[in-house]
C-alpha positions in Angstrom: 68.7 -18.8 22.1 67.6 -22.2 23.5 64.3 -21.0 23.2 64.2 -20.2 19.5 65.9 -23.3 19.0 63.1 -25.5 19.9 60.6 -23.6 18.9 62.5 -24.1 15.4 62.1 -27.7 16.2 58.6 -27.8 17.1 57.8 -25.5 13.8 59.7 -28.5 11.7 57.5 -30.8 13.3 54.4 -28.8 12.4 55.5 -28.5 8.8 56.3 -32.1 8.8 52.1 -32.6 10.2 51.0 -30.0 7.7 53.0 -31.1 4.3 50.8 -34.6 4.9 47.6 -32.3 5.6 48.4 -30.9 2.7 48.5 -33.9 0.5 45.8 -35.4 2.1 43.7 -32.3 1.2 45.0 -32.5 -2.5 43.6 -36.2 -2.8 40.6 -35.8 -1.1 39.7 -32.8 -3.4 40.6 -34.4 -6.7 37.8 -34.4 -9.4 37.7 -37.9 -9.5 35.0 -40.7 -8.3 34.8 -40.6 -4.4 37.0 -44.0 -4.4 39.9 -42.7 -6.1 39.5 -39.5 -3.8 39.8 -41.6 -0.7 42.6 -43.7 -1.8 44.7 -40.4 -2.8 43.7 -38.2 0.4 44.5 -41.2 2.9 47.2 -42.9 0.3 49.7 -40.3 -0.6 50.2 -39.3 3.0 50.5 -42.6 4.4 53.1 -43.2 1.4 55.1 -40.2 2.2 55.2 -40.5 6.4 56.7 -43.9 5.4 59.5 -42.5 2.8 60.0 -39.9 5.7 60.2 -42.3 8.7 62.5 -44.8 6.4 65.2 -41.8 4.9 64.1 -38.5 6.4 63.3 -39.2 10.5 65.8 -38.9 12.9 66.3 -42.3 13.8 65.3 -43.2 9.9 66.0 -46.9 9.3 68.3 -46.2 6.5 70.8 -43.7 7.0 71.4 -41.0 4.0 74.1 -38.7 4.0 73.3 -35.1 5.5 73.3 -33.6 1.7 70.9 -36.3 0.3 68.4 -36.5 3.7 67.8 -32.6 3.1 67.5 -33.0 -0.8 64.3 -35.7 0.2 63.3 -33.7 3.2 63.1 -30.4 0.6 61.2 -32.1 -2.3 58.9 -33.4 0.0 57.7 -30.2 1.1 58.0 -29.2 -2.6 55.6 -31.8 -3.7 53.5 -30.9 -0.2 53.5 -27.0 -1.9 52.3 -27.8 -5.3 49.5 -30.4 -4.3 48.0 -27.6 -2.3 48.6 -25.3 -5.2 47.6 -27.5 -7.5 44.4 -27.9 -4.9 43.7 -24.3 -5.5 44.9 -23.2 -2.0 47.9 -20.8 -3.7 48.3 -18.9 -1.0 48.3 -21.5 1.8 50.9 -22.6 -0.7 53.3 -20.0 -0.2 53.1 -19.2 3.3 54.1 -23.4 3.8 57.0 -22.9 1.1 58.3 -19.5 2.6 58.1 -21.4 6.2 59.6 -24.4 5.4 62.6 -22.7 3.8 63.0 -20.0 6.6 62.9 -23.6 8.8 65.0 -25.5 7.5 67.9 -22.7 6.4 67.7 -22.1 10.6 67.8 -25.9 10.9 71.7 -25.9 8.9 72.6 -22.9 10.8 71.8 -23.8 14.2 73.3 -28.0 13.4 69.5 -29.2 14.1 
């Protein structure tokens, strides 16, 4: 059990890598002027590592209750789904939503 129990962990810390992948690749793949494309694919995920690191992270600066942390930590992903939706990558979509919510239900259940 102590093996699937980190390899949970090491598959939230994937997501975590990929959910900012995947709003970099929504910015960077705007129709936009090449400017605005770079701001969006380096801004948005520098914006969101710092919401997560403030609220989210386990040694966050500011501590939220459990309910609230996992209410950011979900519509983060959320957000990370539809930008690559939105980026035309629907099925890269999925897979992250259906992974992220198979991770994080095991996260509750196993007190992670």
């Amino acid at each position: 059990m102590l093996i699937l129990k980190n390899a949970n962990l090491a598959l939230a810390f994937l997501l975590e890598l990929c959910a900012l992948a995947a709003l970099g690749y929504w910015g960077f793949t705007q129709n936009t002027g090449w400017l605005i494309r770079i701001i969006l694919g380096i801004g948005t995920p520098v914006i969101v590592a710092f919401v997560w690191g403030m609220f989210v992270a386990p040694k966050a600066t500011y501590v939220l209750p459990a309910f609230y942390k996992e209410l950011l930590a979900l519509a983060i992903f959320a957000i990370a789904a539809l930008a690559l939706y939105a980026a035309g990558r629907s099925g890269w979509a999925l897979w992250f939503a259906i992974l992220v919510v198979v991770n994080r239900v095991l996260m509750v259940v196993w007190e992670q």
